[in-house]
Each structure stands twice: as C-alpha cells, then as structure tokens.
C-alpha positions in Angstrom: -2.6 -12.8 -3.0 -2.1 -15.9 -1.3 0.9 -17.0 0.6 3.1 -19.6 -1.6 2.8 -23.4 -0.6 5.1 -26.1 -1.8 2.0 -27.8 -4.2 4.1 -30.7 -5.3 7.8 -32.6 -5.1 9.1 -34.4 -7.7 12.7 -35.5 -9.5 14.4 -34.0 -12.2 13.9 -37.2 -14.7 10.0 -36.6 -13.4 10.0 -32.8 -13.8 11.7 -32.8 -17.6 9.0 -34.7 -19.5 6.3 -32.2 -17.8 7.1 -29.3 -18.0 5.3 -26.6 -19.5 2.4 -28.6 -18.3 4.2 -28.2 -14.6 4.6 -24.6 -15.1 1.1 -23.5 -15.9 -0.1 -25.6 -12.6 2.2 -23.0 -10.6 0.8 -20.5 -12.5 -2.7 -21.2 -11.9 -2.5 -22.8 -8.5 0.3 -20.2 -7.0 1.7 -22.8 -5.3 5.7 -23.5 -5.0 7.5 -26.6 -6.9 10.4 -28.1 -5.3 12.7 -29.9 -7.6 15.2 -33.0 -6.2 18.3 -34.6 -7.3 19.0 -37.7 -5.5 16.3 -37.1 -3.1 17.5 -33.7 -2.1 15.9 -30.6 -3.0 18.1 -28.5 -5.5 15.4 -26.1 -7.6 12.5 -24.1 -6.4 10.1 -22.8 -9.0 7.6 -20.3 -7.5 4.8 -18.1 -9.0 5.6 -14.8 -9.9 4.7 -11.8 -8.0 4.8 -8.4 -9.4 5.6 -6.8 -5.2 8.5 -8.0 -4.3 8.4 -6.4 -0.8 4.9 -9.0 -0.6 6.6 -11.7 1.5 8.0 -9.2 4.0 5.0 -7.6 4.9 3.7 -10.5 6.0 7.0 -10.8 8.4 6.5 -6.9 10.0 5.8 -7.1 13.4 6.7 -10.1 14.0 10.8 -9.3 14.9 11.0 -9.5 18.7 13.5 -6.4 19.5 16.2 -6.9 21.9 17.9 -3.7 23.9 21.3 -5.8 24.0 21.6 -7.8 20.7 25.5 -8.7 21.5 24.9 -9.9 24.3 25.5 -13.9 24.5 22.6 -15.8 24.2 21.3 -18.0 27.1 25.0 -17.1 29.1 24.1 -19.4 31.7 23.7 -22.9 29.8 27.5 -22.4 28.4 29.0 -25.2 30.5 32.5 -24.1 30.2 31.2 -20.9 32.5 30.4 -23.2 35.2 
C-alpha cells in the first residue's frame, strides 16, 4: 500500500457539511485529511490500515546507531564551555 499523503486541508465549518462525502475520498484516494480550527490543525483523519506495524517498516534502517547515546550532543558549540 501506498504511503499516506495529506490529500486535502480544510476548516471545521468546511469539513461538517461534507462529510461522508469527505470520508469516502480518504477511503478511495488513501490519502490523509487534516482538519483546522482557527487556522491551526487540530484533527487528522487517515485511511485505515489493517498492519499497524506498516509505517514502521518503512522507518527500519534508517536509525543511525550511536555507541554513546548520553553523551552531549555537539559539546563544543555550548558557549558556556568556552
């Protein structure tokens, strides 16, 4: 299956009226709707997917391993160390 893309963007007042008609377009185009409330995203209605692991496959490998993960991060730009 393909990987989910925000398909559309709309307001509340916009999304109400629509929809069941909204919901079938995620259905059939599998692509993500973002829902806003004063211009902010607030909802996030996706297709369904019967793996639920899907979304992390597409992640493994891609982790970069450190051998000292407590280690500070970039120790030298810290300009209180200088």
């Amino acid at each position: 299956m393909p990987k989910t893309t925000v398909g559309q963007v709309l307001s509340k007042s916009q999304f109400k009226p629509h929809a069941l008609e909204l919901f079938r377009r995620v259905q059939k185009t599998q692509k993500a709707l973002i829902i806003t409330e004063r211009g902010k995203p607030v909802l996030k209605i996706v297709p369904f997917r019967d793996d639920p692991q899907e979304g992390l496959r597409a992640l493994r490998g891609s982790v970069l391993k450190y051998d000292r993960p407590t280690d500070p991060v970039a120790l030298a730009d810290w300009e209180s160390l200088r």
